[in-house]
C-alpha positions as CSV (number, residue, x, y, z in Angstrom):
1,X,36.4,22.8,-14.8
2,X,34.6,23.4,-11.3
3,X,34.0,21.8,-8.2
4,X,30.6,21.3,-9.1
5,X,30.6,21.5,-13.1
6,X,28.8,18.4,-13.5
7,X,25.5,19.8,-12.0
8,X,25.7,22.3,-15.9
9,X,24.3,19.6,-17.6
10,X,21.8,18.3,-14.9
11,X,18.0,18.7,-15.9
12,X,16.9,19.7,-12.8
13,X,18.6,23.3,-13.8
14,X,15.5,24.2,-16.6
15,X,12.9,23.6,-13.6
16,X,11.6,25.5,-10.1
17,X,14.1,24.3,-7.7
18,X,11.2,23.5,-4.7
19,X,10.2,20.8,-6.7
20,X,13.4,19.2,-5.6
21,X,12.5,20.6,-2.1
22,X,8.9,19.4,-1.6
23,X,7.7,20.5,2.0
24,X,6.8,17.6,4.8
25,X,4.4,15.4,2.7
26,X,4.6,17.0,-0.5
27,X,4.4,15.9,-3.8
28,X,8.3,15.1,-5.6
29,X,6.7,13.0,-8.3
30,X,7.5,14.8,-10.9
31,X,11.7,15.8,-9.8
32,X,11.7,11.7,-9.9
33,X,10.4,11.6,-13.0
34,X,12.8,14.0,-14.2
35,X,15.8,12.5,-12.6
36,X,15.0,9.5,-14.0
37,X,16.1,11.1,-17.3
38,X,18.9,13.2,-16.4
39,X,22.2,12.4,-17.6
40,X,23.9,12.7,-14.5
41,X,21.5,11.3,-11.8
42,X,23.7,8.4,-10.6
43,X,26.7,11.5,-10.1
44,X,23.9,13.6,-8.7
45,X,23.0,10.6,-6.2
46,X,26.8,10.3,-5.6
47,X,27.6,13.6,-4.1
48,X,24.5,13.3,-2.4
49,X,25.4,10.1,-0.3
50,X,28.9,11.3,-0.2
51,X,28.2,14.7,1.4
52,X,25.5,12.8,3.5
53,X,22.9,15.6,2.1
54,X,19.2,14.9,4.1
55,X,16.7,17.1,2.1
56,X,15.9,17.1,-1.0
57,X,15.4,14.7,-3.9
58,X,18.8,14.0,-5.5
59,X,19.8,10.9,-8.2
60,X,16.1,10.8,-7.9
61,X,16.1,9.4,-4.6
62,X,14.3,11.0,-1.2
63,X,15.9,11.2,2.0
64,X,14.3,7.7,2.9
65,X,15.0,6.0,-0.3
66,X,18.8,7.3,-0.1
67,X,19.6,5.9,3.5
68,X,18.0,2.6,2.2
69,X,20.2,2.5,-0.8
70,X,22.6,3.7,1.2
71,X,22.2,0.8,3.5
72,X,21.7,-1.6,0.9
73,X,25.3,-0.5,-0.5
74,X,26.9,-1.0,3.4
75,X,25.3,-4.6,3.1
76,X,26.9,-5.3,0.3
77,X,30.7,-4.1,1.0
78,X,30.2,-5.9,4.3
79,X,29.5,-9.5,2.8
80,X,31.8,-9.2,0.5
81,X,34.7,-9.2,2.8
């Protein structure tokens, strides 16, 4: 199995990839939507905080929504110590 073998059975694969790139201000309603139905958006959202990716909607998250998570996840660790 591959590196990246988990992206075969992610949704996102049956649809134009630039909806997953939206330009400045554009719409990424429906890659959310779509996300929130893939089998493997929390893996998806994984590599994509792993490999600190910036663009892009990934685990159905936008850049601004995965540095809060992100965040939110740091926050966490940190108070439980």
């Amino acid at each position: 199995m591959g590196l990246f073998a988990w992206q075969d059975t992610a949704l996102c694969r049956d649809f134009p990839t630039k909806w997953w790139f939206p330009e400045q201000g554009g719409k990424f309603d429906i890659a959310v939507f779509i996300c929130n139905h893939c089998p493997i958006k929390q893996r998806c959202l994984d590599y994509a905080l792993e490999e600190n990716i910036a663009h892009g909607i990934w685990g159905g998250l936008t850049e601004s929504k995965r540095r809060a998570y992100k965040q939110d996840l740091e926050n966490k660790k940190g108070s439980e110590c």
